[in-house]
C-alpha positions in Angstrom: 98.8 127.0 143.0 96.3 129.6 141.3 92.8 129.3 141.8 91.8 128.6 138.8 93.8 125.7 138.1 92.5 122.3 137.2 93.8 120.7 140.9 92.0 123.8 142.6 88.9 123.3 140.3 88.7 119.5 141.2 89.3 119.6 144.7 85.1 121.3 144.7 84.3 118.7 142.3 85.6 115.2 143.4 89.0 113.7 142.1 90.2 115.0 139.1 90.1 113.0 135.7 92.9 111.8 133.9 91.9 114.7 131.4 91.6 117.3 133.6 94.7 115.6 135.4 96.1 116.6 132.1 95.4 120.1 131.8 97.5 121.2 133.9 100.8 119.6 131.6 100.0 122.4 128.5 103.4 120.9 126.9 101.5 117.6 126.6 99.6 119.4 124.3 102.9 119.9 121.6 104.8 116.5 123.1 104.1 112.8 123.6 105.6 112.7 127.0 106.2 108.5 127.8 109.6 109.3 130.0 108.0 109.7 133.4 110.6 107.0 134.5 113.1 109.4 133.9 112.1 113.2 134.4 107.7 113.5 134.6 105.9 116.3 132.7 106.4 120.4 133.4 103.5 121.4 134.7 101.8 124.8 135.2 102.0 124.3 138.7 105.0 124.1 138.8 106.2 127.1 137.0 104.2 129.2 138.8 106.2 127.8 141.9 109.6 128.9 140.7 107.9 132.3 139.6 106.6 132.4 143.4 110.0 131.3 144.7 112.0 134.4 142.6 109.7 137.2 143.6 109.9 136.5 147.4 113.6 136.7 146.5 113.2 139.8 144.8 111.4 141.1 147.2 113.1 140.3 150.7 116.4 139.3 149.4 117.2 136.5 151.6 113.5 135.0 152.2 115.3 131.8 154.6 112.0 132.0 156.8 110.1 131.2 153.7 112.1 128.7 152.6 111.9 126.7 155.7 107.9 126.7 155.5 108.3 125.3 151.9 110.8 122.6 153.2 107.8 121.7 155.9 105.4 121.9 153.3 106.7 120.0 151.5 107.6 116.6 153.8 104.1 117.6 155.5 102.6 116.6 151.8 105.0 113.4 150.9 104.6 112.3 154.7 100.4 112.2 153.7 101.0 110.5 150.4 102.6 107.5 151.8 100.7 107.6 155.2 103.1 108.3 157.2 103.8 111.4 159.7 106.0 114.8 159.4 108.2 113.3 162.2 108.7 110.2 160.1 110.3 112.3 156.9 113.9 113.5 156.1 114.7 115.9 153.2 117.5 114.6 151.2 119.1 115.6 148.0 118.7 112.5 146.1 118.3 108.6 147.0 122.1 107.7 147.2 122.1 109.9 150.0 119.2 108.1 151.7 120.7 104.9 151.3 123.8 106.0 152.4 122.6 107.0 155.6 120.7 104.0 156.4 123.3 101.7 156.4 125.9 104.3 157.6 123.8 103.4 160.6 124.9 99.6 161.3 127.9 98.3 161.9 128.1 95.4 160.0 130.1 93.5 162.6 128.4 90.9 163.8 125.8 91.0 161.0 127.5 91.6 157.7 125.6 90.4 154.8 123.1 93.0 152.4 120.6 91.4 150.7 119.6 93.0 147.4 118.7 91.9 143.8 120.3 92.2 140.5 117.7 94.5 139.8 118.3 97.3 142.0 119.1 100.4 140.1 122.5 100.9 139.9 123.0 104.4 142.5 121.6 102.4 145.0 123.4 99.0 145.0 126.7 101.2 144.5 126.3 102.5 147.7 125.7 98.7 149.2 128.8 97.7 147.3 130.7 100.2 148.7 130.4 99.3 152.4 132.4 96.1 151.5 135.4 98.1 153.0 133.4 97.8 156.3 133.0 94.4 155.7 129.9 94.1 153.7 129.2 91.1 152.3 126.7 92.3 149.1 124.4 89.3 148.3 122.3 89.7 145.1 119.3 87.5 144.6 117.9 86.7 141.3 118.4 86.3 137.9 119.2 88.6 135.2 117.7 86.1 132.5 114.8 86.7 133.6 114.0 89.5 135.5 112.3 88.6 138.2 112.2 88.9 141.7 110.5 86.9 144.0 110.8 86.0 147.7 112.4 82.8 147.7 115.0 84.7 146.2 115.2 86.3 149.1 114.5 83.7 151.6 116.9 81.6 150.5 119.9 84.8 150.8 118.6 85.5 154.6 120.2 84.2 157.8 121.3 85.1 161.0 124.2 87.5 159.5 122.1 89.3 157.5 122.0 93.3 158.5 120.1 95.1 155.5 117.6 93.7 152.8 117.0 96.5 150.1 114.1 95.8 147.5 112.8 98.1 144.8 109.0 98.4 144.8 109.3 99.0 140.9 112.3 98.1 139.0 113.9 100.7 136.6 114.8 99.2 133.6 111.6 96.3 133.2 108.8 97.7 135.7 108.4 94.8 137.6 106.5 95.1 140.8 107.7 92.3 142.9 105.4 91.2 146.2 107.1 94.0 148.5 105.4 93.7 151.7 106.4 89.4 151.7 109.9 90.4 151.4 109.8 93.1 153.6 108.1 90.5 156.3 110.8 87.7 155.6 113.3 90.5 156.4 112.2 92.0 159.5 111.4 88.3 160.4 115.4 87.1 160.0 116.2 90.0 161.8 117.1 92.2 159.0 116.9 96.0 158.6 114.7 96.7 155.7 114.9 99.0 153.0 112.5 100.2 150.5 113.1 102.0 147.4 109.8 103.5 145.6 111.4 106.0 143.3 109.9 104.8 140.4 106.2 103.6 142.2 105.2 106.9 144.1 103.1 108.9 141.8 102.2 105.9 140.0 100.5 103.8 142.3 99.4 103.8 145.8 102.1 103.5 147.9 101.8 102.6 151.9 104.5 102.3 154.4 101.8 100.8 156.7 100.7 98.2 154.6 104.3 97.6 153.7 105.9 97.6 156.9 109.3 98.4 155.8 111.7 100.3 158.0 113.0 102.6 155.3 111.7 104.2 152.3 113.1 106.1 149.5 111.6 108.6 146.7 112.5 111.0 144.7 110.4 114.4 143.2 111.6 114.4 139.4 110.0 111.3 138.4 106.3 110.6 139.0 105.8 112.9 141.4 106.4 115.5 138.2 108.6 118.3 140.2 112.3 118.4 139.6 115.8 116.7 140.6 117.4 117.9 143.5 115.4 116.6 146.3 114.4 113.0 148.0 112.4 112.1 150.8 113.7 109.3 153.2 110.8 108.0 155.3 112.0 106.4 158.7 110.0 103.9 160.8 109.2 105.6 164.6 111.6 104.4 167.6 114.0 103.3 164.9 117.6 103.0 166.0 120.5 102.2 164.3 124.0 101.1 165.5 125.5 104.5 165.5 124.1 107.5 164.5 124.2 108.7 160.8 127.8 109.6 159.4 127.0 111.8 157.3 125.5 114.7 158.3 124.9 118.6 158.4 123.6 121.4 160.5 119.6 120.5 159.3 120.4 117.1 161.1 120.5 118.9 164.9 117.9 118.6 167.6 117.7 122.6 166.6 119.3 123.8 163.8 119.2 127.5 164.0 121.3 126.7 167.9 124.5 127.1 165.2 126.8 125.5 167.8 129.4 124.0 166.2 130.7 122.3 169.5 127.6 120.1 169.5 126.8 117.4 167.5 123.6 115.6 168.8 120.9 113.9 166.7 116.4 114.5 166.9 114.8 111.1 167.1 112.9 111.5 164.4 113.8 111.0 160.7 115.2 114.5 160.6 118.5 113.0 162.0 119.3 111.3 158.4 119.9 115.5 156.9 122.3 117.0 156.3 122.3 120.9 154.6 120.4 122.9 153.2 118.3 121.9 150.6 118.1 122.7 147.0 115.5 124.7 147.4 113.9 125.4 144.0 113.6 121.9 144.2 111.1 121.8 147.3 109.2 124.4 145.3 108.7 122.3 142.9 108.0 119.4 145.0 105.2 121.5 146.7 103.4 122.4 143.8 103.5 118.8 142.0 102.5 117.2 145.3 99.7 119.5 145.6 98.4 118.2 142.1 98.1 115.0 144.1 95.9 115.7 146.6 93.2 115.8 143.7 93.4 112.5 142.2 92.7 109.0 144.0 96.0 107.1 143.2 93.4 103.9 142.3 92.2 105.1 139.8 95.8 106.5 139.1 96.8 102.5 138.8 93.4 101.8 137.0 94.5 103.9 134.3 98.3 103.5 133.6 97.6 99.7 133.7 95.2 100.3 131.0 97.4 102.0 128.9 100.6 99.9 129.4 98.3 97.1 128.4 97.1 98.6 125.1 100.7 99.7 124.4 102.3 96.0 124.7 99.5 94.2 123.0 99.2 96.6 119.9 102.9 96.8 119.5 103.3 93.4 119.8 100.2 92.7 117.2 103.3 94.9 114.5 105.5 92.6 115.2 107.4 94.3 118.2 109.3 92.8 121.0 108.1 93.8 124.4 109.2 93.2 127.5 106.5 92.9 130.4 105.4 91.7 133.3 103.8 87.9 134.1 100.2 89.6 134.9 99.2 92.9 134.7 99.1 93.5 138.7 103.5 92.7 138.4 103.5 95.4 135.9 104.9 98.9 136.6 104.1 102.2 135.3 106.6 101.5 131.5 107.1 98.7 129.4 110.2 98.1 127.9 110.5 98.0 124.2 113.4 95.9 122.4 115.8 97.5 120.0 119.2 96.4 118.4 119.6 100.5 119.4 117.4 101.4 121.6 119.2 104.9 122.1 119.1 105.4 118.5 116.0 104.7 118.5 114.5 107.2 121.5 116.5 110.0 119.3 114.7 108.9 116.2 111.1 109.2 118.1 112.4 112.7 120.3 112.7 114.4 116.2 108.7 113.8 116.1 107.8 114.8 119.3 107.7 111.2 121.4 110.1 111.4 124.3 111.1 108.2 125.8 113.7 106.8 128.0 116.4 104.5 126.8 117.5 101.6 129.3 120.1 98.9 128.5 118.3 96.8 125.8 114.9 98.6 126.1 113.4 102.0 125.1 110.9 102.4 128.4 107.7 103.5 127.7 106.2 105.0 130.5 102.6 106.1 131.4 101.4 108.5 133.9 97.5 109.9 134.4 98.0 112.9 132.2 98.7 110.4 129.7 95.4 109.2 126.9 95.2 106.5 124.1 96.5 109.3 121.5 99.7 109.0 123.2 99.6 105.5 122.8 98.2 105.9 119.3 101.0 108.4 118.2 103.8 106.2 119.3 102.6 103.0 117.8 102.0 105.0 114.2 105.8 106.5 114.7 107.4 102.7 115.2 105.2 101.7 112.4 107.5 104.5 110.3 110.3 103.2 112.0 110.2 100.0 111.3 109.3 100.6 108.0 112.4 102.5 107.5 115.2 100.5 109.3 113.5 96.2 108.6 111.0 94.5 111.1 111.6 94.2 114.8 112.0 90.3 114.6 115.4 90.7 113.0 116.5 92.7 116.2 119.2 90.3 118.4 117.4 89.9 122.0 119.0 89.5 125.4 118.8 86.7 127.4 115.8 87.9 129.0 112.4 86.5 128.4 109.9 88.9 126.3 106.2 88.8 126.4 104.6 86.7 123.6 
C-alpha cells in the first residue's frame, strides 16, 4: 500500500471515515456500486497490488519465496479480522472447497443427518447434498415463505444422529442475519459438528469466531472484503479432529510442503491440513491489500453505517410505492435489501446503462451497502427507479412470491 493512501493516512489519525474509507474506490467516483454481495469495489490498493505482484515477476522470474510471504500475509490478516490465530487458517480456493473438506472429515456412519436451511446458498448445500451417496441424510429447516431462520428451526431437526449443522451468518439472496451463536450452541450441544458460513457478513460487520463458537468458518475475498475471486479462508477450531483426515488434498496440505515426498502423505494439526495446491496467487494479492484497508476502520461503526443506509434505502423506496424485502428489525438485517421486480434481471441491466450496478437474485434486485458507500448512492438509485417506474407502470402491479415483504 503506498504511503500516501487514505488507509496509510488514517492509521496516524484514528479509524478512517466512511469518506475517506471511500477514497480509496476512485471508480465510485464514475459508478453507483450497490453489488458488494456479488463482486465489492476496485480499489487503488488493490491495483497497486497486482502491479506489485508483475514487477517481482519481471524481475526475478519465478518470485515462489515471495509468494509464500503474501500467502502468510495474507491468512496472518484474515486470522486478526475474525480473532482467531495464523494456526487456525487454511487458504482455499473458494468456499465449496471449504465445505467440502469439512465434512469430507466425518463418516457419517453412525451419525448421518446435516442440518442446514433452505436458505443456504446454493454452492454450499450442493456439496451437503452430495454426500447422500455416503449416506447423508440432508435436513433443511425453515421455510421459504418466509425467509426466516430461527433456532427452533433448528432445534427441532437436531438429535442424536445428527453429524453437521451448517448456518449462514448472512443469507444471500434476503440479508437475514439469523441469531448465529444460539444455533451454533444447540449444535455443539446435540453433539453436532458446526459449520459457519460468513461469506457475505465479513467485511460488513464484526465477525468473531469466539463469540460465535462455531467449529468452522467460511469466507471469501471478492465480496466485502473488496479483493478478487479466487481465494477463501477456512477457519478451523484448535484440537479439532475429524473422523478421517481431509480427502481432498494437495502438497500445501503436508506437515512441510517443500519435503516434496510423494511417498508420504501425513497431515499438520492445524487448519493447514484442509489445503490443497497452490493458490491463485494474484488473488492473495489482492486479498492483502483489501485486508490491509481494514485495519483502518472499526467494523462498528462499519455496521453503524450500512444499517443506516439499508434503512434509508427501504423506507424511501417503499414511500414510491416499491416492494422491498427486509428484515423483522434492523439488527436481522444484512448488508442489501432485496428489491421486487416482475424482472429483476432486466431490471439490474436497465440501472447498469446509468451507472448503478446491482445484483440480481431470484425475485429480487439486491441492493447492497458497504462503508465506501454515502446517501448519493442511495439518492441516485431511488431517482433511477423513479425513471423506471415511470417508464415500465408502478411496482404494485409487479406479481410477488410467496414471501413476506416489508410494509
Amino acid at each position: 500500500m503506498s504511503r500516501g493512501s487514505p488507509a496509510a493516512a488514517g492509521r496516524a489519525a484514528g479509524p478512517l471515515t466512511p469518506a475517506a474509507f471511500r477514497r480509496g474506490f476512485p471508480m465510485l467516483e464514475r459508478t453507483v456500486h450497490l453489488a458488494s454481495c456479488s463482486l465489492g469495489a476496485r480499489s487503488d490498493a488493490v491495483d497497486e497490488a497486482l502491479e506489485r505482484m508483475q514487477r517481482a515477476i519481471t524481475a526475478h522470474g519465478a518470485p515462489w519465496g515471495r509468494f509464500e510471504q503474501e500467502v502468510e500475509e495474507a491468512r496472518e490478516r484474515f486470522a486478526a479480522l475474525i480473532g482467531a490465530g495464523p494456526d487456525q487458517i487454511a487458504i482455499l480456493p473458494n468456499a465449496s472447497v471449504g465445505a467440502y473438506q469439512v465434512v469430507s472429515t466425518l463418516s457419517l456412519e453412525r451419525r448421518p443427518d446435516i442440518v442446514t436451511t433452505v436458505e443456504e446458498f446454493p454452492s454450499i448445500a450442493h456439496v451437503w447434498l452430495a454426500q447422500r451417496p455416503r449416506g447423508a441424510r440432508v435436513l433443511f429447516t425453515g421455510d421459504r415463505s418466509t425467509g426466516r431462520i430461527r433456532t427452533s428451526d433448528y432445534t427441532a431437526a437436531l438429535s442424536e444422529g445428527t453429524a453437521l449443522l451448517s448456518v449462514p451468518m448472512s443469507t444471500y439472496q434476503f440479508a437475514e442475519r439469523p441469531p448465529v451463536s444460539e444455533i451454533v450452541q444447540a449444535g455443539r450441544s446435540a453433539g453436532a459438528t458446526t459449520f459457519v458460513d460468513a461469506y457475505q457478513a465479513v467485511g460488513a460487520m464484526s465477525v468473531d469466531v469466539t463469540e460465535i463458537g462455531c467449529d468452522y468458518l467460511v469466507a471469501g475475498t471478492m465480496k466485502y472484503l473488496a479483493g478478487l475471486p479466487g481465494l477463501a479462508f477456512l477457519y478451523a477450531r484448535s484440537g479439532l479432529t475429524g473422523d478421517q483426515d481431509p480427502q481432498l488434498t494437495g502438497w500445501f496440505g503436508r506437515v512441510e510442503p517443500m519435503a516434496f515426498d510423494p511417498l508420504r502423505l501425513d497431515f499438520p494439526a492445524v487448519a493447514r491440513r484442509f489445503e490443497t495446491g497452490t493458490p491463485a496467487v494474484p488473488a492473495v494479492y489482492a486479498a492483502n491489500a483489501a485486508l490491509g484497508l481494514f485495519r483502518d476502520v472499526d467494523m462498528a461503526d462499519v455496521r453503524r453505517h450500512i444499517t443506516a443506509l439499508t434503512d434509508r434505502t427501504a423506507r424511501t423506496l417503499v414511500a414510491q410505492g416499491e416492494r422491498v424485502r427486509r428484515a423483522e428489525r434492523p439488527e436481522l438485517q444484512g448488508a442489501h435489501v432485496g428489491l421486487y421486480d416482475a424482472d429483476p434481471r432486466a431490471l439490474a441491466g436497465w440501472l447498469a446503462g446509468r451507472g448503478i450496478a446491482v445484483s440480481p437474485r431470484g425475485p429480487v434486485v439486491r441492493l447492497s451497502f458497504h462503508y465506501y458507500n454515502s446517501t448519493d448512492d442511495v439518492e441516485a438509485l431511488c431517482q433511477a427507479m423513479r425513471e423506471f417506474r415511470a417508464l415500465t407502470g408502478p411496482a404494485l402491479s409487479v406479481p410477488l412470491p410467496k414471501v413476506r415483504p416489508a410494509a
